[in-house]
C-alpha positions as CSV (number, residue, x, y, z in Angstrom):
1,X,0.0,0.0,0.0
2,X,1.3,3.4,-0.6
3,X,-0.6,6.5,0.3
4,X,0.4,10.1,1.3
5,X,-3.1,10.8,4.1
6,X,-2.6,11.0,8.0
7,X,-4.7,10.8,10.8
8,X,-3.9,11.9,14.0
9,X,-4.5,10.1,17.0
10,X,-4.2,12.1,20.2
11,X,-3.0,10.6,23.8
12,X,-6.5,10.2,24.8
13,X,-7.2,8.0,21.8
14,X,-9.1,10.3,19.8
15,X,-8.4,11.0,16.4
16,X,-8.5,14.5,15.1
17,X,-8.4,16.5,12.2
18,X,-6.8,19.6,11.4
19,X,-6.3,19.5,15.4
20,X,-10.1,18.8,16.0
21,X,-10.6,16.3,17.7
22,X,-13.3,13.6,16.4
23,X,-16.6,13.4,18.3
24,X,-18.6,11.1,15.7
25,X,-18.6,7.9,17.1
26,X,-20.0,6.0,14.4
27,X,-16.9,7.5,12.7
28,X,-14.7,6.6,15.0
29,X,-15.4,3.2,16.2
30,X,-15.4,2.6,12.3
31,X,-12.0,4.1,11.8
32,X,-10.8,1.7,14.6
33,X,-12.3,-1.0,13.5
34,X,-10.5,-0.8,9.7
35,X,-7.0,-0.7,11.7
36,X,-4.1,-2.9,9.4
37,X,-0.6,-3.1,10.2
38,X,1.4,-3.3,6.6
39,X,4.1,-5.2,6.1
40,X,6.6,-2.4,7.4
41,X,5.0,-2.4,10.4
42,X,2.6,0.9,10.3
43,X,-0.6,1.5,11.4
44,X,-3.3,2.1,8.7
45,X,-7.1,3.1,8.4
46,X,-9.9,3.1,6.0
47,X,-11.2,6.7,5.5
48,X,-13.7,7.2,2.5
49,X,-12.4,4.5,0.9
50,X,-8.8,5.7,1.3
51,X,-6.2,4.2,3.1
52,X,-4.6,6.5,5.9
53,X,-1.6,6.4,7.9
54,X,-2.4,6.8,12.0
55,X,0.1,8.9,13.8
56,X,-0.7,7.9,17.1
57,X,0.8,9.8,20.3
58,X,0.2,6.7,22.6
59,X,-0.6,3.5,21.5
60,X,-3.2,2.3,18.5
61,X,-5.8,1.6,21.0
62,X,-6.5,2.6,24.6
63,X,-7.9,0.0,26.5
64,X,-10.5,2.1,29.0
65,X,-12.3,-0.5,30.5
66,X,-11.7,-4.6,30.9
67,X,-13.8,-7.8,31.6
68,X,-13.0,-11.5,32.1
69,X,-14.0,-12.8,28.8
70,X,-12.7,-16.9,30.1
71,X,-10.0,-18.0,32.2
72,X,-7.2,-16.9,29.7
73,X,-8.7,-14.2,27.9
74,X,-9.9,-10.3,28.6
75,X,-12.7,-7.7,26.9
76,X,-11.9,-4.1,26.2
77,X,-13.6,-1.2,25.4
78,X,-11.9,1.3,23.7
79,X,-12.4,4.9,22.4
80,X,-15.5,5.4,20.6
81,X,-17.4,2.6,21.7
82,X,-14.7,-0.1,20.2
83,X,-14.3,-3.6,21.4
84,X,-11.6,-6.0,21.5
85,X,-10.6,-9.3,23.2
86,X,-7.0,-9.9,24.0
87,X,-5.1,-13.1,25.6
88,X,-3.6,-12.4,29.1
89,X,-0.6,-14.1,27.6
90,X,0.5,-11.5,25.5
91,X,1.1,-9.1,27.5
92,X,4.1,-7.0,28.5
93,X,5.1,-3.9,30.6
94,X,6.9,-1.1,30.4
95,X,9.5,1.3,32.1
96,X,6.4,3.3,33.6
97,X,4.8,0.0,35.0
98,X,2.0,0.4,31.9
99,X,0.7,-2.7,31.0
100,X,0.9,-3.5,27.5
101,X,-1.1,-6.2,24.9
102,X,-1.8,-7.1,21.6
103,X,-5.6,-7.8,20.4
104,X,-6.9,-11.2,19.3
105,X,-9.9,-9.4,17.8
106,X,-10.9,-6.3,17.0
107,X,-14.7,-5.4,16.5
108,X,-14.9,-9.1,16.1
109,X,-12.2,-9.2,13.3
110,X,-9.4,-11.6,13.9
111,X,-6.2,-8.9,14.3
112,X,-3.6,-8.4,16.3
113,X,-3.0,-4.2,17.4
114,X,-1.0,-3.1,20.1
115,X,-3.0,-1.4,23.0
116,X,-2.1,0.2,26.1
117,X,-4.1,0.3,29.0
118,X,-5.6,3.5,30.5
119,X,-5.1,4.2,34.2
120,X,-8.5,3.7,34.6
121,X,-8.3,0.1,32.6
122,X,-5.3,-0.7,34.3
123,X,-7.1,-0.2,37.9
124,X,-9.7,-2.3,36.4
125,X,-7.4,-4.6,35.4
126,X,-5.6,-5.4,38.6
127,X,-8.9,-5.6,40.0
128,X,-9.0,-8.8,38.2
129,X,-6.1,-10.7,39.6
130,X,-5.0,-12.6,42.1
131,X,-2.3,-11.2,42.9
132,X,1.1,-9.6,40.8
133,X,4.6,-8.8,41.2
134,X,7.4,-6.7,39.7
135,X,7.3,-9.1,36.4
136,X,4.1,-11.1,37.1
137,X,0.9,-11.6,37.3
138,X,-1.7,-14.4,38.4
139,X,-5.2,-14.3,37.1
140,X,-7.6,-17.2,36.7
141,X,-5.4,-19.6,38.6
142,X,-2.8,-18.9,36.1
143,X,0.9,-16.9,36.7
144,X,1.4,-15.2,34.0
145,X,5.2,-13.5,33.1
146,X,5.3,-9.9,32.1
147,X,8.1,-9.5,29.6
148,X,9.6,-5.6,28.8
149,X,7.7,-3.7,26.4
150,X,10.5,-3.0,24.3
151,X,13.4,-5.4,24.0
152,X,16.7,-5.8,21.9
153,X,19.5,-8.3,21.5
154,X,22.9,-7.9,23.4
155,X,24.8,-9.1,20.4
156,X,23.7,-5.9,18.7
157,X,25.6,-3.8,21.8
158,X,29.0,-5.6,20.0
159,X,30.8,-3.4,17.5
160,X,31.6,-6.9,15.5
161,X,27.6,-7.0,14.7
162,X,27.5,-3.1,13.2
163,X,31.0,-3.7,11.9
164,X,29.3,-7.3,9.9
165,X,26.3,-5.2,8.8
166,X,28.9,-2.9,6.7
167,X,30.7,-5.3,5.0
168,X,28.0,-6.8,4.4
169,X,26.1,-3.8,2.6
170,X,23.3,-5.0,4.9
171,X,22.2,-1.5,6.1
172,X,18.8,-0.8,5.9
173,X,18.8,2.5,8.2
174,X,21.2,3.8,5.5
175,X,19.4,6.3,3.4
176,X,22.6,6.7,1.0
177,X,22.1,10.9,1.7
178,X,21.2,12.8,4.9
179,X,18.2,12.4,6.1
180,X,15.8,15.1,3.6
181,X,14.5,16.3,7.0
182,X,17.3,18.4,7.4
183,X,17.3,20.5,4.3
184,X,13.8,21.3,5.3
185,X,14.0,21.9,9.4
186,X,17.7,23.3,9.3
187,X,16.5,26.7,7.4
188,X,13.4,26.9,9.8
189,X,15.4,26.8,12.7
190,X,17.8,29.2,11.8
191,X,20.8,27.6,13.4
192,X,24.0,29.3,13.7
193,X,27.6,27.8,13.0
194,X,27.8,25.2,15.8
195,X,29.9,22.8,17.4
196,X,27.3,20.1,16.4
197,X,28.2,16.0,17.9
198,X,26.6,13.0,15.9
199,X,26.9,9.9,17.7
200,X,26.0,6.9,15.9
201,X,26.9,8.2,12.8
202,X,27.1,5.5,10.6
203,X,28.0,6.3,7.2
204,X,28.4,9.8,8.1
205,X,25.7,11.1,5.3
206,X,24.3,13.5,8.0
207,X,27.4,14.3,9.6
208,X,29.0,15.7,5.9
209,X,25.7,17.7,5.2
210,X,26.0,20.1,8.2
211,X,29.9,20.0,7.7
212,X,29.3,21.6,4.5
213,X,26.6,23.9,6.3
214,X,29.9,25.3,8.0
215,X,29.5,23.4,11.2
216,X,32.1,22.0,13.2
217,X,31.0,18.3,13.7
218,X,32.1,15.3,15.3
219,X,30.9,11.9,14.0
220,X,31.3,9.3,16.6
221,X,30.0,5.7,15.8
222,X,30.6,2.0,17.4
223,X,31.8,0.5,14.0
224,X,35.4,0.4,12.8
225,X,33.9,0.0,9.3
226,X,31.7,2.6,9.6
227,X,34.3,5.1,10.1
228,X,36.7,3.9,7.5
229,X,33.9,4.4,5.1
230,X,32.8,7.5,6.5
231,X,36.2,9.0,6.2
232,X,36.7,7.3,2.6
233,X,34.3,9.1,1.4
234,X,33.8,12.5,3.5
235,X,37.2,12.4,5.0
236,X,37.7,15.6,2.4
237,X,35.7,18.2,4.7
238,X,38.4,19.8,6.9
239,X,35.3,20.8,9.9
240,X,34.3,17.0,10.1
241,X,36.1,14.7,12.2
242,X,35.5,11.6,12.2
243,X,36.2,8.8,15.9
244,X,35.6,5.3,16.4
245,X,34.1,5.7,19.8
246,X,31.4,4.0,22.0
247,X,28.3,6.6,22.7
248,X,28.5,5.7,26.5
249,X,32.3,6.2,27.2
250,X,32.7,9.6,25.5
251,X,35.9,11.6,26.9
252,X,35.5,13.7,30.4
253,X,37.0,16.5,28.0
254,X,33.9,16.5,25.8
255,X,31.3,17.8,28.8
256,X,29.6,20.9,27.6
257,X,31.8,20.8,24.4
258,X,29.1,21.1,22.0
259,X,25.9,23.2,20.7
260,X,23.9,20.5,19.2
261,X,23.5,17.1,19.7
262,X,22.2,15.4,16.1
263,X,20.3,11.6,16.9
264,X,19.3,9.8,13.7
265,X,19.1,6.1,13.8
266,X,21.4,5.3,17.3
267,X,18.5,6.1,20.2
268,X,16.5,2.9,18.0
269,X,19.6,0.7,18.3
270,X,20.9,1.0,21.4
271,X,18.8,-1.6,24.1
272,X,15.8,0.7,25.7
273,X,17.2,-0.1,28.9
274,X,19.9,2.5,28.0
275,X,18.2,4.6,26.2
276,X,17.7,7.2,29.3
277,X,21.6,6.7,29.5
278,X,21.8,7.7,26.5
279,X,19.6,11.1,27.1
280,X,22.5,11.8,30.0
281,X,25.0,11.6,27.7
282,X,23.3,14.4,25.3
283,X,23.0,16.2,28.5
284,X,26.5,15.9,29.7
285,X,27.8,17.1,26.6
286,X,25.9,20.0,25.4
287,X,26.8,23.3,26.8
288,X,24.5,25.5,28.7
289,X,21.4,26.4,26.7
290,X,22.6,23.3,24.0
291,X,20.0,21.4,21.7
292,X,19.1,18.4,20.5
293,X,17.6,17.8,17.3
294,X,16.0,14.4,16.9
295,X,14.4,12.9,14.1
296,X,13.0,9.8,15.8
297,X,11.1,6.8,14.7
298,X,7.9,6.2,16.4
299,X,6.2,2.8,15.7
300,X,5.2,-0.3,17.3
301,X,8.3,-2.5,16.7
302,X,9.2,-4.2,20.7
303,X,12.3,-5.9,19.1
304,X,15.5,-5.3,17.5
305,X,17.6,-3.2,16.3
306,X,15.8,-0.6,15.7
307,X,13.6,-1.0,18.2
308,X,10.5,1.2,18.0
309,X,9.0,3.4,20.8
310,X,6.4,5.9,20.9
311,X,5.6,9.9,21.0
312,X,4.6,8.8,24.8
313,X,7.7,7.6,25.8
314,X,10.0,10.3,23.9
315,X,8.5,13.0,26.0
316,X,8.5,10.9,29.1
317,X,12.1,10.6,28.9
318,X,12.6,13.9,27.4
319,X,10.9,16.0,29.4
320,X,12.9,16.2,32.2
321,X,16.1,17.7,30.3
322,X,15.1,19.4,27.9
323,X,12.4,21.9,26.7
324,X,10.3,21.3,23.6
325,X,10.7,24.1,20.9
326,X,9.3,21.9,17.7
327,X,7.7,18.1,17.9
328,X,6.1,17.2,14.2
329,X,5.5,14.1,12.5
330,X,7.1,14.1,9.6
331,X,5.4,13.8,6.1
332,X,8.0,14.0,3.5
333,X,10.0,11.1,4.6
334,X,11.3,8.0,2.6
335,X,8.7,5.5,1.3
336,X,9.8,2.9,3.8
337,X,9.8,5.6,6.8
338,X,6.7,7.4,5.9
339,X,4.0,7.7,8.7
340,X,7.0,6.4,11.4
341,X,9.1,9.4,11.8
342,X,8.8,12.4,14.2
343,X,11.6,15.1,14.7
344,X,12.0,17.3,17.7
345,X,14.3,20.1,18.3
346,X,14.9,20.5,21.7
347,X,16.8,23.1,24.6
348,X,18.6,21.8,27.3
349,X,17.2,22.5,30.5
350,X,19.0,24.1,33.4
351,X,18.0,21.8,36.5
């Protein structure tokens, strides 16, 4: 499927239009209902016979209320007056102790949509048990395991399996070019000559477009092959350097070194249980009054790398450290990417 149309689907659950919200049910428990997941993973609608991506803050679904529906399996209502049923099996939880699932069946169709629970739902849900723990829960006589939300492999934290990957020429997150986003955003923000840091900078595409900008940029990434074939082919630019370097031992010398971190394609490989590491390190070394300018992807994928994530979850682990000064999804991304990409520009906070 290919199509250019977005919906919006607020935190409540609600889609909107042009930033009002939807209040025709019919509407929107039909829009629900018409949910697909394509092949690369993004959520899709039905909308006067059109297909529709859905740029959803949250989750696809909200589960607002829940009901035994049998021993192994629960009954949601969602927005709009949307039902689903869901096996207690497939569940999982996140950093933020939010219990998540994936649908069985959906307006009695058979399909499988992630869903999050309200706190409401969630209430309603424990309710239900038995009793739970950090990682478990018991319902129905049954103990059931809660694994993480999100998940990834440790083999990928090894710079042997990035390193592979390039000789390979197995690199999907490689756009061959900087990511178009920038010759769009970079003129609307106005940014002066900057000390700007790329960590994870793979081929170093994005690192050699703001070099030739005039910025000063450092392009750190995991991968000795990476940086031999960064430097093969950008190694020209005199204000772009280029280190093999590991994102979570940066030198004591780089705090508040630089004026903008650039994050493209290393916050969805590193394992989520780093990822607020990761934010620390931005914070460490940007200077007073620094940014961070983020073009994220936001889609239900739990495994990899990349592992997926949310708008939710950005902001939760954002918002302590930095202030937001633009959050869009973006709409002019590559055909694989479209309908999965958000980019932020952000100010460092002074705690």
């Amino acid at each position: 499927m290919s199509t250019d149309r977005y919906v919006t689907l607020d935190e409540e659950g609600y889609f909107a239009f042009d930033g009002k919200r939807v209040s025709d049910e019919t509407l929107g428990r039909t829009m629900i209902e018409n949910y697909k997941i394509d092949a690369d993973g993004r959520l899709t609608t039905t909308l006067n016979d059109n297909d529709a991506y859905v740029e959803y803050f949250d989750a696809p679904l909200l589960g607002r209320h829940v009901t035994m529906a049998g021993k192994q399996h629960g009954e949601l209502d969602l927005s709009y007056g949307a039902k689903a049923t869901f096996a207690f099996s497939a569940l999982s939880l996140d950093e933020w102790d939010r219990i998540h699932g994936v649908t069985e069946t959906l307006g009695g169709r058979k399909t499988a949509i992630p869903f999050v629970f309200t706190r409401h739902g969630q209430t309603e849900f424990f309710e239900l048990l038995e009793s739970f723990d950090d990682d478990s829960i018991t319902i129905a006589g049954q103990r059931i395991e809660l694994p993480p939300w999100l998940t990834s492999s440790e083999v990928s934290e090894q710079p042997g399996f990035w390193t592979d990957h390039f000789k390979a020429s197995d690199t999907p997150w490689d756009l061959g070019e900087a990511h178009p986003a920038l010759a769009v955003v970079l003129p609307q923000l106005k940014i002066p000559k900057s000390r700007v840091l790329v960590l994870g900078s793979g081929a170093g595409h994005d690192a050699a477009y703001l070099a030739k900008l005039g910025h000063l940029v450092t392009a750190v990434d995991f991968s000795e092959e990476a940086v031999k074939r960064s430097q093969d082919k950008y190694g020209n630019l005199e204000n772009l350097n280029f280190v093999r370097g590991d994102a979570f031992n940066l030198p004591e010398k780089w705090t508040g070194e630089f004026d903008m971190i650039l994050e493209h394609t290393c916050f969805c490989a590193v394992s989520p249980e780093k990822r607020n590491q990761l934010i620390k390190v931005w914070r460490r070394v940007l200077q007073p009054g620094g940014h961070l300018l983020g073009i994220f992807f936001v889609h239900e994928k739990r495994s990899g790398p990349p592992v997926g994530g949310s708008e939710w979850e950005l902001r939760q682990r954002l918002k302590a450290n930095f202030n937001f000064l633009y959050w869009t999804r973006w709409h002019l991304s590559p055909e694989r990417r479209k309908g999965q990409e958000l980019v932020v520009y952000a100010r460092k906070k002074e705690l």
